[in-house]
TIKOLRO-337668 format. One record per residue (C-alpha): residue in three letters; x, y, z. Coordinates in steps of 0.5 Angstrom, whole numbers, plus 500, padded with zeros to 3 digits. Layout:
# residues N
ALAXYZ/...
//
This chain:
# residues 477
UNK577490608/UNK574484604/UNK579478607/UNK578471604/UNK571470605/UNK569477601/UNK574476596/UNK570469595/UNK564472594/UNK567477590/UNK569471585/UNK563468585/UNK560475583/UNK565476577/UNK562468575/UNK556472575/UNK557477571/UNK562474566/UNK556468566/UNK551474563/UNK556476558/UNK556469554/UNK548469555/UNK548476552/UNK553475546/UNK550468545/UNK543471545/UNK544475540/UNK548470536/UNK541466536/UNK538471533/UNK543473528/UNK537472523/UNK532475527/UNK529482522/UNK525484529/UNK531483534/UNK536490536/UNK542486539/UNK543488547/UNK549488552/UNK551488558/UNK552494563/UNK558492568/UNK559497573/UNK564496581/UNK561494585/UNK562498592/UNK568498595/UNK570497603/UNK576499607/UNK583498607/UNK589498611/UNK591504607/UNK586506600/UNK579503599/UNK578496596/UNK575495590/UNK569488591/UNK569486583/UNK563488578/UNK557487577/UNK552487571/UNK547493573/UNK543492566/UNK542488559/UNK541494554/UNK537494547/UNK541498542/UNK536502539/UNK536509536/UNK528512537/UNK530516532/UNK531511527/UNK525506529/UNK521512528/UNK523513521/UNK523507519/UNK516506522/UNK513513517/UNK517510510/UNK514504510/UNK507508511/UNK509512505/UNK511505502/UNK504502503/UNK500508500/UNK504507494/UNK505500493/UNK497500493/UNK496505488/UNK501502484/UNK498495484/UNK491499484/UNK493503478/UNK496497475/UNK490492475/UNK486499472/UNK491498465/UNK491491465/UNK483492464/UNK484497459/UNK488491456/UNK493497455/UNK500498455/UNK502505457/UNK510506456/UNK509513459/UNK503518460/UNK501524458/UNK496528453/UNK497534449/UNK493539448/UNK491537442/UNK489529444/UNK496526442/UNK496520445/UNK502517449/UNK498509450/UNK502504445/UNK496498446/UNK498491446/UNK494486444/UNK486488445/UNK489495448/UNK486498443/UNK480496442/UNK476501444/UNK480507440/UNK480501434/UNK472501435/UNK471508435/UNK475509428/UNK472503426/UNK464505427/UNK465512424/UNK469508417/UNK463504417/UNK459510416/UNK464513411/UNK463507407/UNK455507407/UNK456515405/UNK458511398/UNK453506398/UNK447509402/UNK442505400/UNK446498400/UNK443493405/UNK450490406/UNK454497408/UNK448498412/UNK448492416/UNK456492417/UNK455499419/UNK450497424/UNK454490426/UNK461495428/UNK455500432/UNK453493436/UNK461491437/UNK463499439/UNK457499444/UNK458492447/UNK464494448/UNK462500453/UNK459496458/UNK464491459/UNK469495460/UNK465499465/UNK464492468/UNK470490469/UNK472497473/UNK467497477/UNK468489479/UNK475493480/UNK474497486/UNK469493490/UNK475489489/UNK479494492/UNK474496497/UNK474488498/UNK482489500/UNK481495504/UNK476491510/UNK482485509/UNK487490511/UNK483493516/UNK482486520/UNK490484520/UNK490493523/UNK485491528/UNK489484530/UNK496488531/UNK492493534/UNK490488538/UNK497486539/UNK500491541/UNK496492547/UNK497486549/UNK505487549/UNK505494552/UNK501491558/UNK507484558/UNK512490558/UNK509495563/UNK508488568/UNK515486567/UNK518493567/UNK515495574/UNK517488576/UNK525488574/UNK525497576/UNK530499572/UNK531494567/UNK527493560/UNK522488557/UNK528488551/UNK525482547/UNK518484548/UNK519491546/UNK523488540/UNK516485539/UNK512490539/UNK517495534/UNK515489530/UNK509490531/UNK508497528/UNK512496523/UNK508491520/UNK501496523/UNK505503519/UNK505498512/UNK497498513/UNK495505516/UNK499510518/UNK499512525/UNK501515530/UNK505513537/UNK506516543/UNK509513549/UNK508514557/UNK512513563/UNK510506564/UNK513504557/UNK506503554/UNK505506547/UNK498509545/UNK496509537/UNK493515535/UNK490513527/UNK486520524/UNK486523531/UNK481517534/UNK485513540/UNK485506539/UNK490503544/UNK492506551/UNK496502555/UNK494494555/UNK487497552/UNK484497545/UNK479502546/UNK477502538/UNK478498532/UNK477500525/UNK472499520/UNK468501514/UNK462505513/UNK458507506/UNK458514506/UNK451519503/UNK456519496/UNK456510497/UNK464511497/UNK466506502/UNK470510508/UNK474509515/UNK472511521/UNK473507529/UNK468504531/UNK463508536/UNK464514532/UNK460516525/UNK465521522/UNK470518516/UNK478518519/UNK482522515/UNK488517513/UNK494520510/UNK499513509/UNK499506509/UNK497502504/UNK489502505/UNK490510504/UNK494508498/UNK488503496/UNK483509497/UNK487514493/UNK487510488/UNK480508488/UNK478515488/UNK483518484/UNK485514478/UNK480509478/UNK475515478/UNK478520473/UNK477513468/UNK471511469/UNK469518468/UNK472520463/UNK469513459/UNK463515462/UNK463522459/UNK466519452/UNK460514452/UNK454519453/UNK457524447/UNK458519443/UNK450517445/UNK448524444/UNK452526438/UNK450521433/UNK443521436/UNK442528434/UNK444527427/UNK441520426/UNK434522429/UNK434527423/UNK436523418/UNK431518414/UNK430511413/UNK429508406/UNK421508406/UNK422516408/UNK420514416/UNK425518421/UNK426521428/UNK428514431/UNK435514436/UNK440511434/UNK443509441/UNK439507447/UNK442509454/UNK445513456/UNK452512459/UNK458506459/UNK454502463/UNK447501459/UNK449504451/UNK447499446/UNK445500439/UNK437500438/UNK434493436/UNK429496432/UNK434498427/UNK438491428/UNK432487427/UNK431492420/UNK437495417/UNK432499412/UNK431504417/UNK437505418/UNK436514418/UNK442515412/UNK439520407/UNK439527409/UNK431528405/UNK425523405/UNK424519400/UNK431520397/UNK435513395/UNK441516393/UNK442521399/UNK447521403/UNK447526408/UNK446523414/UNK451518413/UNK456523410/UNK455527417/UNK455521422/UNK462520418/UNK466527419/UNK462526427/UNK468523429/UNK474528427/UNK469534430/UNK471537437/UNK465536441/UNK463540447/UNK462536453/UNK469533452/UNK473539453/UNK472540444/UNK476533443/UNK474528438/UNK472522441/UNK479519440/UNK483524443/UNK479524448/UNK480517450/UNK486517448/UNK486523454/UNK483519458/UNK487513458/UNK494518457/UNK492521466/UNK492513468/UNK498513464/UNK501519468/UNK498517474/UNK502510474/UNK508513472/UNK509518477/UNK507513482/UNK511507479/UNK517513479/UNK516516488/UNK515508488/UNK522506486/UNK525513490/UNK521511497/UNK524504496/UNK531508496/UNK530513501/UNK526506507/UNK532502504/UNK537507506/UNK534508513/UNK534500514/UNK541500513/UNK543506518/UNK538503523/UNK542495522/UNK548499523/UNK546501530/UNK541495532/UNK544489528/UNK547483530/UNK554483527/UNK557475528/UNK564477528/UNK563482534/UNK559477538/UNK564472537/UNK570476540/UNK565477546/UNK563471546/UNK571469546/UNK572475552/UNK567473556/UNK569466556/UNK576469557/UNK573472564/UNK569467566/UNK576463566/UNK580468570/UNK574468575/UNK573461577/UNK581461577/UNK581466583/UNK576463586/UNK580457586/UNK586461588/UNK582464594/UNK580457596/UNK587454596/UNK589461600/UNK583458606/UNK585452607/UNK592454608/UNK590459613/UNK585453616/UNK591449616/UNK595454620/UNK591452626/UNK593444626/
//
């Protein structure tokens, strides 16, 4: 039997609870805006009860726990969409500098067979396409005219700018990647500082855990939650949890968080081929990362960016040894020959022989010595440029540049298309995670109404019960 004193405490205890009822509703409603934030409630549960003069007597509630409405599945999916989001926000960005530097519009990938192109060029997107078409005419026209100084000097000028072409667009290409190589250690120190973090908070939430026995670090796990989001975006990962709440961080199957310990960072490291790679500090073999945006920026690097710089460097080497073999069999005016056209021997160093600049006569266009009117060679270096060569998979040169920037193209695209379905998928996901976890402000309110309502009831019993004691104290007078 609780009598008038119990029946007090049990007021006093439903203040209590009704009290941290508000508290709650109003902390969710604080946090209405918070993105990190899962909102939480409050357990309510009997207390025990005593003996009665008949049954037994119930001695009010009590709140037992503040819970955070999270669904582990949901978070975990969330998490591994957004490394997904992350590896092709960063190939899509990367493969769309690699177009601007092409100065090229590519509407839609793709190359036949035969070399069609699928690249539509915008302002000086074809200037290189433009080059060659324009190199190979000049020596149509010195074809007609072979031993015309004027035609031989506009011919050797539209080498000179072809040539010149090359190497710029070669430097750029390679600026671009050690700018994504540049992108990659940025991501790897905002990693290691959530890394950090997270070690931090999983020893807050041990320590707090183990303080309060059955209760939970709410706002600090919702803190940590935010924390691997933010981590997944940058390296995919993965987590597993122990019994004294901390998480672990596996990345490539190197540990780099245990407990409240950050055992490794990441870093970079150049490998025997002078690729940038990943690896966690201490150790000497490259991570193999398969999300998150420094995969997507390494995928990029070493996937559409090289298959570019490839294929210009292939195209660059060709052109340098086709047209040299004809040219050095040729003959200049005054009957000399053997001279190389080009010098170099990739995008990188390709330009015209100086020797040929300085004196257009020994330009080799005739076909025999001391042959004025020949055309031969000239007439050879022309049709060059719808010939099928070999070291080019039997493209011309323009097909096989138009190949070239056709993959870019396609490979752009297809990034461009998983992009717009993944952003579906995580957008999806997102939605069905606030429906468990979000804060709704009209349910808080009606909580917030109900609690506020019970708050009420409670200090009306408590003052009932006080009137019920001094008329029991008054008894005695």
């Amino acid at each position: 039997m609780l009598g008038l004193i119990g029946s007090l405490r049990m007021g006093t205890r439903a203040l209590a609870t009704q009290r941290q009822g508000v508290e709650v509703a109003g902390h969710n409603l604080a946090n209405v805006n918070n993105t990190a934030y899962a909102r939480q409630r409050v357990s309510i549960q009997s207390t025990a009860s005593s003996d009665g003069f008949t049954d037994p007597v119930g001695s009010g509630a009590e709140v037992t726990a503040i819970r955070q409405i999270r669904d582990r599945i949901l978070d975990g999916e969330v998490v591994t969409e957004g490394a997904v989001t992350g590896s092709l926000e960063a190939q899509q960005r990367a493969l769309g500098l690699a177009q601007s530097l092409l100065g090229q519009s590519i509407d839609r990938g793709g190359t036949g067979a035969g070399g069609a192109s699928a690249a539509d060029g915008v302002g000086g997107g074809q200037q290189l396409a433009a080059g060659l078409t324009d190199f190979f005419n000049a020596f149509a026209s010195l074809a007609a005219q072979p031993a015309s100084i004027p035609e031989r000097e506009i011919t050797l000028r539209r080498a000179a700018a072809l040539a010149a072409q090359f190497p710029t667009l070669n430097g750029r290409l390679e600026r671009l990647g050690g700018q994504l190589d540049a992108s990659v250690d940025t991501d790897l120190k905002s990693a290691n500082a959530l890394l950090t973090d997270i070690a931090r908070l999983n020893g807050q939430i041990s320590r707090t855990e183990a303080v309060s026995g059955a209760g939970t670090a709410n706002d600090l796990r919702d803190q940590r939650q935010s924390k691997l989001e933010s981590l997944s975006t940058l390296v995919g990962f993965d987590s597993v949890e122990a019994s004294d709440g901390s998480l672990g961080i596996v990345v490539g199957g190197a540990s780099l968080v245990t407990a409240d310990v950050r055992e490794k960072t990441l870093e970079t490291f150049v490998d025997v081929d002078g690729l940038r790679r990943i690896r966690a500090s201490g150790t000497t073999s490259a991570l193999v990362i398969t999300s998150g945006r420094v995969h997507g920026t390494l995928d990029a690097r070493d996937g559409g960016l090289k298959d570019l710089r490839d294929g210009i460097d292939a195209l660059a080497s060709s052109l340098i040894q086709q047209v040299n073999a004809l040219h050095s069999s040729g003959f200049a005016i005054d009957g000399s020959t053997g001279r190389d056209f080009f010098v170099g021997s990739s995008s990188a160093d390709i330009r015209v022989n100086q020797a040929l600049l300085d004196d257009p006569t020994t330009l080799q266009a005739a076909g025999a010595p001391n042959a004025r009117g020949d055309n031969r060679t000239a007439l050879a270096l022309s049709q060059l440029g719808n010939q099928p060569i070999a070291a080019l998979g039997g493209q011309t040169f323009g097909s096989a540049y138009n190949q070239t920037v056709g993959r870019l193209g396609e490979a752009l695209s297809s990034v461009n298309q998983r992009l717009a379905d993944q952003k579906t998928v995580a957008d999806l996901i997102r939605g069905q995670r606030d429906s468990v976890s979000g804060v709704s402000i009209d349910e808080e309110m009606a909580d917030l109404t109900r609690f506020q309502r019970g708050y009420q009831a409670s200090a009306k019993l408590i003052t009932t019960i006080d009137e019920m004691l001094d008329t029991t104290i008054g008894l005695k007078r």
